[in-house]
N, C-alpha and C positions, 0 to 999 in steps of 0.2 A: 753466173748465167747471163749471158746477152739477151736480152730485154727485145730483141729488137724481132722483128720477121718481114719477110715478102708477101704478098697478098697474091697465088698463083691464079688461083680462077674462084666466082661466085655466083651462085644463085640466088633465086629468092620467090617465094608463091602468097599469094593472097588474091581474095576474089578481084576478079579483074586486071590483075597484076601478073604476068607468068612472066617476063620475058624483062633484061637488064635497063631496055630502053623504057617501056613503061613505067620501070621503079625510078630512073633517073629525073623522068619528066614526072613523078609522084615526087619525091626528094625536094622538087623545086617548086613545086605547088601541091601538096599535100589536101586531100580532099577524103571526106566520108568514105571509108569500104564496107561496100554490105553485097548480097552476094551468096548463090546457095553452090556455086560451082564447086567440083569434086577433082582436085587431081587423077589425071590418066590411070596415073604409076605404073604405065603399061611393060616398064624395065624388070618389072618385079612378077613369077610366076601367078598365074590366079590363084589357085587352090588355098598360097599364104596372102595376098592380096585381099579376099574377103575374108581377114580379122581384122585386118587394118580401118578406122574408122577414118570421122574424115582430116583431121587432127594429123592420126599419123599416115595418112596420104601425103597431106602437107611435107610434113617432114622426111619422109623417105622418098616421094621427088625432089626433094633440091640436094637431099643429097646426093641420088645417081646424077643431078644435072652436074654438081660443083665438082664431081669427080671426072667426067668426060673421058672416060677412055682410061682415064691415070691408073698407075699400078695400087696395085692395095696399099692401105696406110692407116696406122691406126686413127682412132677416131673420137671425139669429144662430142655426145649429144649433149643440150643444156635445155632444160625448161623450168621457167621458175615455179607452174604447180602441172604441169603433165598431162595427160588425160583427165580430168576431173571429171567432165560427165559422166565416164565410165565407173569409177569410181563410186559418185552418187548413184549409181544406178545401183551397180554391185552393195551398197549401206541399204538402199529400199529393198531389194530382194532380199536381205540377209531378214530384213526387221520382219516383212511379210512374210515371209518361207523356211525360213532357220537354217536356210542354205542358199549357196553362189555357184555359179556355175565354174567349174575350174578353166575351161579356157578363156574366158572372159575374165576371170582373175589373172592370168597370168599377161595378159595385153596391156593388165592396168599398173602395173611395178615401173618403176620410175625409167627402168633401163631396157625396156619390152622393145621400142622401134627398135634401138643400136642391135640389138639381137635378132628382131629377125631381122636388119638389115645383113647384118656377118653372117646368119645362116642363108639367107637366099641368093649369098653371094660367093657361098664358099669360101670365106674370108677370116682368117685366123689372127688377123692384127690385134691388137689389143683393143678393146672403147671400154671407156667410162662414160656415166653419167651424171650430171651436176645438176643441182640445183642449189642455188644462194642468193635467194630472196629478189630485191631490188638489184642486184649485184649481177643477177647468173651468168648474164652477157660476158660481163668483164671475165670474171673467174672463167669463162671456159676456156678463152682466148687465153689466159693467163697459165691454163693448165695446158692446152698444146704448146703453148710456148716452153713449157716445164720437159715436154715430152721430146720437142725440137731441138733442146740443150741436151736431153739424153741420147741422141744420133738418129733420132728418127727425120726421113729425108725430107718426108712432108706429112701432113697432121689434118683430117678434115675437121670441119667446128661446124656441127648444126645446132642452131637454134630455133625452139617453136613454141608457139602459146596460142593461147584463145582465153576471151570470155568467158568468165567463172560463171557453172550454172547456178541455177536455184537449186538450194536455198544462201548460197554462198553468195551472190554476184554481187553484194553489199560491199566482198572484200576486192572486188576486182578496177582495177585502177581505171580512170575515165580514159576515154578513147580507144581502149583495147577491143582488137577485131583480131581474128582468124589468120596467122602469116606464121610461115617460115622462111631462115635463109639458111645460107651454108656456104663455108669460103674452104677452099683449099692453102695450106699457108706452107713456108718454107723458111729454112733460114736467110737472115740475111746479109747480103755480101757488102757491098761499098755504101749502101743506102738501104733504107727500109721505113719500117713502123715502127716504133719503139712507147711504152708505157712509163709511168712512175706512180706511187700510190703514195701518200703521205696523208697527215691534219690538217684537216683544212678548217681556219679561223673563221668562214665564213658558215652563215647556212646553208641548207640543201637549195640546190638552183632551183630558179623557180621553174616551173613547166610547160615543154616542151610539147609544140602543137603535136608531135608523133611520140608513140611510145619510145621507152629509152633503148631497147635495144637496135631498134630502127635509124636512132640518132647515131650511134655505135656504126653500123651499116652505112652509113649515110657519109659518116666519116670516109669509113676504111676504102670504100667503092670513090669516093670523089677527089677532089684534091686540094681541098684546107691542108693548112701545114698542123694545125693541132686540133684535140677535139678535149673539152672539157669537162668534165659531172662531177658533182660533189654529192653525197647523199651518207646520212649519220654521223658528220664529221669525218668522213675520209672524201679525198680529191682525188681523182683515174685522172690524170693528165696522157693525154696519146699526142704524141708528133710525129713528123713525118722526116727523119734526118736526110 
């Protein structure tokens, strides 16, 4: 399998952030995001638009942005815990009521955006969705790229997270705030991206002023020849050949 891909087009949303020049000049000065603003997602019918909260507004605007026009393709969402408030909310109503509301459970399954993204779009490609911990960034990239070696022409990769609520937010990593992005990818031809994954002798790097998937992003959008993470004893080395 060639390792390697093209980076066709990308998006990316968080409060105050919609647009590629905002994130470039965040990239290079990275500052606090707080922030009550709500994705449009005005590409997406109303009727399925209000189940979506605002998590998966997030995420299903960058994907209609990274897609622009393009032909259908299959798809990769990735979040490393999903919806969680929904979730918690859905555990309080179960403890107090002894019952969930069934549409509101079914928003909260780990692969609810990718679905209603495919059904509000008429869209038969295939999506998967990932979650692997500290990793999920990589692993999704790693899974389009899986999809991209199987003949698919091009592969969208959304990634999304927020802020673990209470009672959890104990486990949610410091600096994490409300973003998604989404890149379009493709194989690639005389030059591209390319990965390697091995042991790495050292420990986990220390930490990055922005979350890791954003480093990830920060990569892939600019133009370092390599991007490096190590975490658990494995090293993601990405280059640019």
């Amino acid at each position: 399998m060639d390792p390697r891909f093209t980076l066709h087009h990308w998006a990316a949303w968080a409060p105050g952030l919609a647009d590629p020049v905002a994130w470039q000049d965040w990239f290079a000065a990275p500052r606090a995001v707080v922030g009550d603003e709500v994705p449009a997602l005005s590409e997406m019918p109303a009727m399925m638009r209000r189940r979506v909260e605002r998590l998966g507004r997030a995420a299903l605007q960058v994907a209609y942005r990274a897609l622009q026009g393009a032909p259908a393709c299959p798809a990769v969402f990735a979040s490393r815990y999903g919806d969680m408030q929904r979730s918690v909310d859905l555990m309080r109503q179960l403890a107090n009521d002894g019952a969930v509301s069934p549409t509101a459970f079914s928003m909260s399954v780990h692969n609810a955006f990718a679905a209603l993204f495919s059904i509000a779009r008429g869209d038969r490609s295939n999506y998967s969705a990932v979650a692997a911990g500290a990793e999920t960034a990589e692993c999704a990239l790693v899974e389009a790229i899986g999809l991209l070696a199987e003949g698919a022409p091009e592969v969208l990769v959304v990634y999304y997270d927020e802020p673990l609520p209470e009672p959890l937010q104990g486990f949610s990593p410091e600096g994490e705030f409300l973003r998604a992005w989404a890149c379009r990818i493709g194989p690639a031809t005389e030059s591209g991206i390319g990965y390697t994954l091995q042991a790495a002798a050292a420990a986990d790097d220390p930490r990055d002023a922005i979350p890791a998937d954003l480093q990830l992003l920060r990569f892939l959008t600019g133009d370092a020849p390599s991007h490096r993470r190590v975490v658990e004893g494995r090293q993601w080395l990405w280059r640019r050949a």
